[in-house]
Every structure is written in structure tokens, then in C-alpha cells.
N, C-alpha and C positions, 0 to 999 in steps of 0.2 A: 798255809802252803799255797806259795803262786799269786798269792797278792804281792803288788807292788807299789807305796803308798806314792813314791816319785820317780818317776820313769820317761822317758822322753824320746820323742821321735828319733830313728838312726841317725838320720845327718846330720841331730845337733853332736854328735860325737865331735864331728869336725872343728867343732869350736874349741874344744878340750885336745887336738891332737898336743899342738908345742906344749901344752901344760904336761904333758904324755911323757913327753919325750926329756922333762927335766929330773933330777933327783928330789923326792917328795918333800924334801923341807923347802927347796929353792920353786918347785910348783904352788907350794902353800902361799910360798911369799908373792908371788908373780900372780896367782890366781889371785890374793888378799888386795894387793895393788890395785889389778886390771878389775876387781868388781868394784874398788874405791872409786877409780878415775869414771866409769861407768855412770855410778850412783850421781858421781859428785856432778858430772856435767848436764844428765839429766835435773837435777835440782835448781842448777845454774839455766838452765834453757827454760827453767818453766818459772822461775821469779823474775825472767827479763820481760814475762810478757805483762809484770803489774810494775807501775809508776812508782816505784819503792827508791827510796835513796841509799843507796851503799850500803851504810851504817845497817836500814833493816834487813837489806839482802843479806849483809854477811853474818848478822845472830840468826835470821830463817836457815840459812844452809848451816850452820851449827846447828839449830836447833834439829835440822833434819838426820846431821851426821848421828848424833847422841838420841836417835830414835829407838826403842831398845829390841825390838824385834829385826834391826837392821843392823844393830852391832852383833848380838849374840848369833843371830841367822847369816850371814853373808859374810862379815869381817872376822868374826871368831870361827864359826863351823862349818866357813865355806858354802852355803847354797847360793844358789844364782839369781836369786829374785831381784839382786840388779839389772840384770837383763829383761826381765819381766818389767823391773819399771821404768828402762829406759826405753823398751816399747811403748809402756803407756803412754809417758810422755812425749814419744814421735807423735803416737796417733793424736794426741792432744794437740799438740805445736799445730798438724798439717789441718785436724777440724777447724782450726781456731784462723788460721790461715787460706779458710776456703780450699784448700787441695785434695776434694775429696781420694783421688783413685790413689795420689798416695799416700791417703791415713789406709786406704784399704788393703794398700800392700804390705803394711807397717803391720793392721791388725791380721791380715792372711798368716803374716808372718809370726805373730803372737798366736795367732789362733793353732799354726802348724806346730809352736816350740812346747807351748802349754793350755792345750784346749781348756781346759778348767777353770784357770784363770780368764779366759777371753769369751767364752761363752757368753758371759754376762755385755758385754760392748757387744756381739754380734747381734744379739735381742733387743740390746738399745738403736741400733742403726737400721735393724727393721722396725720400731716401731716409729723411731724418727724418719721412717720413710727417706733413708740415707742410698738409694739405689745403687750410685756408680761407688760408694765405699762396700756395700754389698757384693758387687758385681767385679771389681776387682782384688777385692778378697778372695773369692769363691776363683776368678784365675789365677791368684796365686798360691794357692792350694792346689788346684788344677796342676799345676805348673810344676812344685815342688812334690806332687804323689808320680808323676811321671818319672821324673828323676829321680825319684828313689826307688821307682820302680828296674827303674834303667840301669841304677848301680845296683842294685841288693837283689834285684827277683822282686820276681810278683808274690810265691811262697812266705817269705821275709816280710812284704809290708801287710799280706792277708795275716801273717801274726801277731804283727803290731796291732791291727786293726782290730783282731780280736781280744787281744789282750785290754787295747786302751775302750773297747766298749764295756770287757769287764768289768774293769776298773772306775770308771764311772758310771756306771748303772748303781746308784748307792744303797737301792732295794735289793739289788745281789748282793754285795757287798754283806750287808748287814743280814741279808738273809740266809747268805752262804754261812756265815759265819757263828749264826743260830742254827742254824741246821746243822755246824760241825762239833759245835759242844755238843748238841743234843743226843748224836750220834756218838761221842766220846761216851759221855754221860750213861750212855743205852747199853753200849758196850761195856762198861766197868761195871754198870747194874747185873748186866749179864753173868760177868766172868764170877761176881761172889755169890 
């Protein structure tokens, strides 16, 4: 009860509104598309940056499409971890290109959609001593708890808040969840 295993900040809603507003076979198909076109251009922006001839870029992006945790995850059951890796790949593109402040808005922006996932690059960029990707991350987080503050209530994101600290604290987690058998358990010991 009240775990939530995929849960995401309110304003990513906003990404999902037109998918919203279609009939769900024609969302399916539009969602299916739009996380293809997503995947595929990220894959395409990150084999332009190796001296590859055609020939191997176009078997690597095959070879990436027929990935099987990205057919059955994203293309068949719909999750978003195309968006998740075409983040990666900004902030990869913009490191690789010296632009630190905007890999940091890139990972702010990963860091806001899917803490989980980004936590791990925000540990690397402290310890690579990556300041201004630090420092503009941390403003656009700034930036984007304001405005959600702005549209939804402060009530609204102190729930989120709570909730997404639940939810990753993996020692509650698993300890809430040993403590709720143990408590089922005590109780049906009980009742016979």
C-alpha cells in the first residue's frame, strides 16, 4: 500500500497532455512513434560523434533499435526511458562539447524527470569536480520547484517530496515492507 514503483514529478504530466487528449489505440500509436523518433535521434547524435562510416552507423542503430529491454520496455509496453536516454545523450553531446551549464540544465532536467536514474551523473560531476554542470543543475531545479510550486501549491510538491523520499530510501522500502508481512503474519498468528 502507497508504494509507487514509477512515479514522476507533476509537470512531467505536461508531456503526456495531447497523448491525453487522443483515443488510446491512436495515443498508443503516437506515444509508440514519438518515443521511436526520440530513441532513434538520440542513437543518431551519439554515433556522429565516432569516425564511423555509414555502413557501421546504420548496423549500430539497428543493432541499438533490437535492444531488448527497449523493444519490450518503451516500443511494446509504452515506458519512457526514451526520454531518459535522450537526456543522457544531451548531457553526453554538451560534456563532450565543453558546454558545461548546458549538460547541467540537460542533467537538472533529468535529475527533475527521474531522480533515480540521474543521481548516479550528479555523484560523477562532483567528484569530477564539474562545478558550473553542478551549479546549473542545482538552478534548474531551483527554477523548476518554483514553478511548480507556482502552479500546484507548496502542499502538492511537499507531497511529492515526501512521497519521492519514500520511495527512494530503499532501506524503507524493504524495511517497510518486512515489517508489513511480519505484521500480517502476527496478525493471522493471532486470529487462530
Amino acid at each position: 500500500p502507497g508504494l509507487l514503483m514509477f512515479f514522476y514529478p507533476p509537470l512531467v504530466a505536461l508531456i503526456f497532455l495531447p497523448f491525453a487528449l487522443l483515443p488510446l489505440i491512436h495515443a498508443y500509436a503516437a506515444w509508440t512513434m514519438a518515443s521511436l523518433l526520440v530513441f532513434s535521434l538520440s542513437v543518431v547524435f551519439i554515433l556522429r560523434q565516432f569516425d564511423l562510416d555509414k555502413k557501421t552507423d546504420f548496423l549500430l542503430y539497428l543493432l541499438a533499435l533490437t535492444y531488448v529491454p527497449f523493444m519490450s520496455d518503451c516500443m511494446i509496453a509504452g515506458q519512457t526511458s526514451a526520454i531518459s536516454f535522450c537526456i543522457y545523450a544531451l548531457i553526453y553531446l554538451c560534456l563532450k562539447s565543453r558546454k558545461e551549464i548546458l549538460s547541467g540544465l540537460f542533467l537538472g532536467a533529468g535529475f527533475y524527470y527521474k531522480p533515480t536514474l540521474f543521481v548516479i551523473f550528479c555523484i560523477l560531476m562532483i567528484l569530477r569536480k564539474k562545478w558550473k554542470v553542478i551549479r546549473s543543475s542545482f538552478f534548474f531545479l531551483l527554477a523548476m520547484s518554483f514553478i511548480s510550486m507556482t502552479v500546484l501549491g507548496l502542499r502538492e510538491c511537499l507531497d511529492y517530496l515526501g512521497l519521492s523520499l519514500d520511495n527512494l530510501a530503499l532501506g524503507k522500502l524493504i524495511g517497510g515492507m518486512a515489517t508489513e508481512m511480519l505484521l500480517t503474519k502476527g496478525a493471522n498468528l493471532r486470529a487462530l
